[in-house]
N, C-alpha and C positions, 0 to 999 in steps of 0.2 A: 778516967773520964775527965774531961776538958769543961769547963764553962763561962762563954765568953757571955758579955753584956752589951748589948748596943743599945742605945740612946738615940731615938730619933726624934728629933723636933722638927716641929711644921713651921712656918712664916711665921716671922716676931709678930705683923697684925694677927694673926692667928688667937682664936680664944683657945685651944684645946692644946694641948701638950703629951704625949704618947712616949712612955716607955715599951719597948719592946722588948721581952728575954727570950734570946733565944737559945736552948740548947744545943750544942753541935758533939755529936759523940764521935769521937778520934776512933778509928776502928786499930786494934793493934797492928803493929808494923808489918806482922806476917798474912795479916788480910790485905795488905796495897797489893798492886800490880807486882810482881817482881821483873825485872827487865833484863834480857840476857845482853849478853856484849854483841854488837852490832858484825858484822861480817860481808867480806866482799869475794867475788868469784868470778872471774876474767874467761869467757869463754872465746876462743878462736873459731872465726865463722871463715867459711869457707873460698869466700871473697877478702879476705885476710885483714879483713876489721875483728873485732869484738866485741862481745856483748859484756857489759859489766853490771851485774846484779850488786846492788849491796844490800843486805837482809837483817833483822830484828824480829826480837819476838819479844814477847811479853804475858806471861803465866797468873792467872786469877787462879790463887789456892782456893778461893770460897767458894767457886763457882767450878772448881778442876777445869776449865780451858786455857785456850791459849791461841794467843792472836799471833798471828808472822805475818811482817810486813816486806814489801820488797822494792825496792826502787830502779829503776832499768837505764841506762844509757849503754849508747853506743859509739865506738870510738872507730871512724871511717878509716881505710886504709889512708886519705891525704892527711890522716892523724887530725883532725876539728871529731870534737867531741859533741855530741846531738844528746840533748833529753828527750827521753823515750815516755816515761810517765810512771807507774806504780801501780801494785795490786796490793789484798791484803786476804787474807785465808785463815780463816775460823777451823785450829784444830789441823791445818795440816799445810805443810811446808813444800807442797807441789810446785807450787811456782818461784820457787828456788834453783831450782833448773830447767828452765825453760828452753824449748826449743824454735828454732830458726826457720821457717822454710822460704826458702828462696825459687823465684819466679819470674824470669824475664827480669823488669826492672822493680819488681814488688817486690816486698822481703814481709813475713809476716810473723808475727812471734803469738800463739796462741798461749789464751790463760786458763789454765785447768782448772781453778776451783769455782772459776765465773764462766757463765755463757759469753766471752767474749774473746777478741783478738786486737792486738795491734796493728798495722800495718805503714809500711816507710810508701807515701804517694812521691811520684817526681815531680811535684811543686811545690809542696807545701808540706812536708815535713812527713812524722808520724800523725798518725788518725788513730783514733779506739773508736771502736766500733761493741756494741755491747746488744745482746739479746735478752730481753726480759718481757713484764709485762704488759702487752697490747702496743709494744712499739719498741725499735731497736731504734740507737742513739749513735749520731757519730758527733765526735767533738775533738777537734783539738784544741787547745790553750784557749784560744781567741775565737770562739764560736762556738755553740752549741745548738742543735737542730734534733727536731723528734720526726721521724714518719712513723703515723698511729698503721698498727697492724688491726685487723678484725677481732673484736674482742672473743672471739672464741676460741682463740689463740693464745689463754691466758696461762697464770702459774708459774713456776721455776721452769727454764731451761736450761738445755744442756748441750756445746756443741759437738757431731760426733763422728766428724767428720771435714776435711777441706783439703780442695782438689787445688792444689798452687794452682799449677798452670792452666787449667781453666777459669780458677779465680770464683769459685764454687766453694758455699760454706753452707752444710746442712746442720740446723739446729732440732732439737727435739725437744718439744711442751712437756713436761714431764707429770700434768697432773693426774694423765689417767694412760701416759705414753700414746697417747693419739695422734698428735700431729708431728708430722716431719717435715720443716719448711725447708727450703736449698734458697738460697740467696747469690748472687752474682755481685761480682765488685768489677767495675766498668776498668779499662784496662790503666788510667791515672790513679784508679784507687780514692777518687773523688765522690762515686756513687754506687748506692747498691740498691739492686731490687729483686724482689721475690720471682721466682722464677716458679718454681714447683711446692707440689703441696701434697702430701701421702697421707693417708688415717690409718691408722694402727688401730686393733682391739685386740687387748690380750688374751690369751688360753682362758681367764677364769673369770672372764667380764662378758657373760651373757646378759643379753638386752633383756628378758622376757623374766629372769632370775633380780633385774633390779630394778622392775616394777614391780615387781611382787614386794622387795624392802620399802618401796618408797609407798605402799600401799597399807601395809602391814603396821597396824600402829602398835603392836607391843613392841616392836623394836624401838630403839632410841632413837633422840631427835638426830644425833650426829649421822649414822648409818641413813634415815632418812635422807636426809641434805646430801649425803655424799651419793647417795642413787639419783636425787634428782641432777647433781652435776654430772656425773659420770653419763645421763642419758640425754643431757644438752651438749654434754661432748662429744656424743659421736652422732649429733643432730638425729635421733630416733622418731619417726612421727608415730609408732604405735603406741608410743609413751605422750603424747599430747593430753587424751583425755585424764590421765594418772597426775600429769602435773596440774591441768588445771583444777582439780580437784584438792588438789596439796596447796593451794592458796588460800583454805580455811583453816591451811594445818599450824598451831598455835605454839608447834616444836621450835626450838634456838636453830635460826636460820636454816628453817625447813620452806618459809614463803620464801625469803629471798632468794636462794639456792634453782626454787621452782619457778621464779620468776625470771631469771635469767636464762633458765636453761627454756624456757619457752619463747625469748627472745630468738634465742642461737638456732632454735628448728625452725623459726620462720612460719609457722601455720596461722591464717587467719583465724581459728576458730577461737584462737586466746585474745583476740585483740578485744572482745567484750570486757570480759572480767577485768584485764589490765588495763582498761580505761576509767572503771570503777573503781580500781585502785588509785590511779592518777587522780581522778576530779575531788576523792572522798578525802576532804582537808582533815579529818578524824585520824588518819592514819600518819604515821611519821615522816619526816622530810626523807630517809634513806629510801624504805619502803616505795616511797612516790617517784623516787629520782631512779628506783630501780626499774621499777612500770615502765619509769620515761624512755629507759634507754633499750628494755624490752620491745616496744611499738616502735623503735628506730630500726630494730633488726625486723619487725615481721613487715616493716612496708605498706603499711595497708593505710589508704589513702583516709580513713574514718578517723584517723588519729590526729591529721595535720592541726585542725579547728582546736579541742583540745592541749594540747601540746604548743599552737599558738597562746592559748590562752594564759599558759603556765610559765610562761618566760616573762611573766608578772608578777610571781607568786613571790612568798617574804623570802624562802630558803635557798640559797645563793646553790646548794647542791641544785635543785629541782630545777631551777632558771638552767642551768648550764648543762644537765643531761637533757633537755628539753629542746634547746639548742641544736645539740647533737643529734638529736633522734629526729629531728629537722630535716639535718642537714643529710642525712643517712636515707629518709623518706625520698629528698629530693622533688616534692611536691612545689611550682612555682608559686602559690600560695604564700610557701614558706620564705622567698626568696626577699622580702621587700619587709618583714620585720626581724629577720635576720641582720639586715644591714644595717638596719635602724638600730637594732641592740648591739652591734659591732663598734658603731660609729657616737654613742652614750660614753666618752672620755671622762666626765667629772660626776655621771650620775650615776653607773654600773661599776661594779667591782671588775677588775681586770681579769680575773677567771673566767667570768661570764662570759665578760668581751673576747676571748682565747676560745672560748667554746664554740659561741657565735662565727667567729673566722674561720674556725675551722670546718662549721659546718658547712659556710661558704664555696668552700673549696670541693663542694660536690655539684655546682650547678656552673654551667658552661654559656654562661651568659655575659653580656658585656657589664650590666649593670652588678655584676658582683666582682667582677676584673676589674672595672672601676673603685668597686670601694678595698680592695683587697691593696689595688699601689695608691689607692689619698692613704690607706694607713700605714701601707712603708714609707713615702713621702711625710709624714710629718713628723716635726720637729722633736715634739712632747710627745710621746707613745713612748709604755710599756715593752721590756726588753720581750717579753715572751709574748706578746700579744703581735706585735713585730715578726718573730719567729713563726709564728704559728701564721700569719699571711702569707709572708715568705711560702713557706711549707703549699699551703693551697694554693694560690698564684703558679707554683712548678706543678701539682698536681693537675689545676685545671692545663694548663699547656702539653705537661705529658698526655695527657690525655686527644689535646685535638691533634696531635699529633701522630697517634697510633691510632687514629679512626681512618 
């Protein structure tokens, strides 16, 4: 054991003087990371470039894992060599050899132990493209951009399937195997969008079998909670009256669990009680911010006044799901303190204002296309508050476009 001593002193004006000890215990040498020797592997691709992995890993005896990390370039047949980007795999060295599929002028390298892919655009280099929770990411180096998916699309994914020359990438939500999204990548390899949408329910996830868990209080809080998501994942409306019932249920994320999965079915008849949860300042900021974004997904216009009211409240979560379920409602009501809380630069925290824009980006009006380009237009704006107009600004236009 090691023990060092720091000494901090405050301002010579300073009346007060502060020793501080602190212990730092050296873990023996054989509890560090141990790191193996680095490695590289040169594959020839069929267009007579190659792809050059170079690989690392590194072994936690304490914890028995082991991290492999992998770096990607590729070296083009006129020999100029391209950075491709990096993965890294908890536990398994899949993406140490990665494969290529080639498509017209795409080239796409997927990554096995993420939901995601690379792909070469003909303008702008490699893109990653990546599938997770409630929204897939494309970014290269110098840009990064979110489109939010529906949140009931949530969880680990996995992708399990992709059609090159269609340019077809289906991913699968893996919390309860219910959703199977298919995705499109436009033929530059610039943009992608949701095409298709499948629900799964497996052989041994009967509806009717987990309202009776989520009903049954000798069971444990967890099995609770997990029935009530497993039946806002495959949106069950026979299960409406069971979950709003499970709102008094005092189990470890048995309300929030119920709260969201009542958002996800969409049924009027919860917007009561989740309103009572929203106003009741008694109950906690998550709790409230969960209500919020519950009455985003059911629509119901009794919420807007509410939900206005709470984009005042102290808890920077609450203001910003509040936001959202706004902007999800699409009530014009909502449209004119929406911009107002967008357009709050030195008096709202910048999540907020990210929330507020994006809720923006559901109403197809001039006066929200107005404040959506003053906020790419200015000079001082937040990189992601920017971003997320960006984001809406294409949305609302995609949209009058395919109307």
């Amino acid at each position: 054991m090691k023990t060092i001593i720091f000494r901090i002193v405050t301002r010579p004006n300073s009346a007060f003087r502060k020793t501080v000890l602190l212990t730092l215990i050296c873990l023996p040498f054989h509890c560090a990371l141990a790191a193996d020797t680095p490695t590289q592997s040169n594959k020839t691709l069929p267009n007579g470039g190659q792809l050059i992995v170079k690989s690392s890993s590194s072994h936690d005896p304490f914890w028995g894992e082991t991290l492999y990390k992998h770096e990607y370039s590729y070296l083009a047949p006129s020999g100029v060599t391209e950075n491709i980007g990096g993965s890294s795999c908890l536990n398994s060295a899949v993406d140490g050899n990665p494969d290529i599929i080639f498509a017209h002028k795409l080239m796409f390298l997927p990554l096995k132990c993420h939901a995601a892919f690379i792909v070469r655009t003909v303008k702008n280099g490699w893109r990653y493209y990546s599938f997770g929770k409630n929204e897939y990411e494309k970014y290269p180096l110098w840009v990064k951009s979110k489109v939010r998916l529906d949140d009931k699309y949530d969880g680990p994914s996995e992708i399990i399937s992709i059609d090159a020359k269609k340019r077809t990438v289906a991913v699968e939500y893996l919390t309860y195997k219910t959703n199977v999204i298919t995705f499109r990548l436009s033929e530059n390899g610039e943009k992608m969008d949701m095409i298709g949408l499948e629900r799964r329910i497996g052989p041994n996830q009967d509806p009717a079998q987990e309202i009776k868990r989520l009903t049954d209080k000798s069971q444990i809080p967890i099995v609770r909670a997990a029935a009530a998501t497993f039946l806002g994942s495959i949106e069950e409306p026979k299960a409406v009256e069971a979950l709003i019932n499970a709102l008094s249920d005092d189990g470890l994320n048995v309300r929030p669990s119920a709260i969201e999965a009542l958002g996800r079915i969409g049924d009027k008849r919860a917007t009561t009680p989740l309103l009572q949860i929203l106003e009741n300042k008694q109950e906690n900021k998550y709790t409230r911010s969960y209500a919020a974004k519950a009455l985003g997904g059911i629509k119901d216009s009794r919420a807007v006044q509410p939900l206005i009211a709470a984009l005042s409240d102290n808890a920077l979560e609450l203001r910003c799901a509040s936001a959202e379920a706004l902007g999800e409602i699409g009530d014009r009501r909502a449209l004119e303190p929406l911009v107002k809380k967008s357009q709050q630069r030195f008096r709202e925290k910048w999540p907020v204002r990210r929330c507020a824009v994006e809720g923006l980006g559901h109403f197809r009006d001039q006066q929200s296309i107005n404040a959506l380009k003053n906020i790419l237009n200015a000079f001082f704006e937040n990189r992601e508050v920017k971003t997320a107009a960006r984001t809406s600004l294409e949305k609302i236009q995609n949209t009058e476009k395919s109307r």
